[in-house]
C-alpha positions as CSV (number, residue, x, y, z in Angstrom):
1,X,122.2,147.6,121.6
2,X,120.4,144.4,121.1
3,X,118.6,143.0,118.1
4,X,115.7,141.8,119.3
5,X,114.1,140.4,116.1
6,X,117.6,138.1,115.2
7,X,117.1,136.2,118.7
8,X,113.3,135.8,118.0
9,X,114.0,134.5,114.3
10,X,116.4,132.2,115.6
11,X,113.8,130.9,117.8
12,X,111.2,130.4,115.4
13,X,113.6,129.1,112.5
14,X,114.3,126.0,114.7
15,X,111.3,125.1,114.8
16,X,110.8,124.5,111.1
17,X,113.7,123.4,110.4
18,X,113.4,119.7,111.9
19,X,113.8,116.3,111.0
20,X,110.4,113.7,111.2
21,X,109.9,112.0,114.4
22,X,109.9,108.3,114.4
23,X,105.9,109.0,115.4
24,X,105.2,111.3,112.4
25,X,107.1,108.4,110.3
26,X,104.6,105.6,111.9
27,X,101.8,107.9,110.9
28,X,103.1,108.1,107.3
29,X,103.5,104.3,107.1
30,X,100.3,103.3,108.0
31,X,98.5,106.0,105.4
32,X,100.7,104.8,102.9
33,X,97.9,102.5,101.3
34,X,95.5,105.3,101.8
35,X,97.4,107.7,99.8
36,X,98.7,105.4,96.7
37,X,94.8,104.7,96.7
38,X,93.8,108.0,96.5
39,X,96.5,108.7,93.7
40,X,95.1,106.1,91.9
41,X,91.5,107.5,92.1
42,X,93.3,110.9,91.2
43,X,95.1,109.0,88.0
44,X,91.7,107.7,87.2
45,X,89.9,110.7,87.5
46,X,92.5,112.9,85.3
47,X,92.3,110.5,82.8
48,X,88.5,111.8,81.9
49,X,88.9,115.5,82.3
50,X,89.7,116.3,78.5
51,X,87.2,113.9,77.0
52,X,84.2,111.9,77.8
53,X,84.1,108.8,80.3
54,X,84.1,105.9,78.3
55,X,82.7,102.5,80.0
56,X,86.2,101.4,80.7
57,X,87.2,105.0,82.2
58,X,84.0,104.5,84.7
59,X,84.7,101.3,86.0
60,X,88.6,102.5,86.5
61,X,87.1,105.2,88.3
62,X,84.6,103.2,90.3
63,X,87.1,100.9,91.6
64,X,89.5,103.1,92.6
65,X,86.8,104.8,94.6
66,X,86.3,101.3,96.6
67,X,89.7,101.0,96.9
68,X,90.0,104.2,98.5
69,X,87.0,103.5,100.5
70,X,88.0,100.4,101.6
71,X,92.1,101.9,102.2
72,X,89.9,104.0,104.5
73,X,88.1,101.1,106.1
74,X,91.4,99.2,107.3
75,X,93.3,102.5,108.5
76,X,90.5,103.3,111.0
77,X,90.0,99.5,112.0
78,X,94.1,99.1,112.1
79,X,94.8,102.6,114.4
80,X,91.2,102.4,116.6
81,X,93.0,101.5,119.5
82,X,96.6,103.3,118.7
83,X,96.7,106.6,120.6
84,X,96.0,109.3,118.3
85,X,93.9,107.3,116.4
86,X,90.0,107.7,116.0
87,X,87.8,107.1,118.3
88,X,85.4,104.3,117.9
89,X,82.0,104.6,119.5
């Protein structure tokens, strides 16, 4: 008799069970700025959850919000014209 289930399991494992593409990697190296700046805005922001902003807290969180915006800023301007990238109007 066969086992159905063990052929479509093996099928389906495969799948997960894969190494990065050279593409995916590209992908992950030109966000790399955009994610240590949103770990940094994320540091920031952590650092006032158990007590009140101080002045120095807000601008740390302020300009890791413009950093982050501005991370944003050069990602779409760097990929516009890489396929897969967004689409500029």
């Amino acid at each position: 008799m066969k086992h159905i289930v063990a052929v479509e399991a093996a099928v389906t494992a495969a799948e997960f069970d894969r190494e990065p593409t050279p593409a995916e990697l590209d992908a992950v190296e030109r966000e790399m700025p955009l994610i240590l700046a949103e770990v940094d805005l994320l540091d920031a922001q952590i650092t006032t959850i158990d007590r009140p902003a101080s002045e120095l807290d807000t601008r740390r969180v302020r300009r890791a919000r413009n950093r982050v915006l501005a991370a944003r800023r050069d990602l779409a301007n760097r990929t516009a014209g890489v396929p897969g990238g967004p689409v500029v109007a």
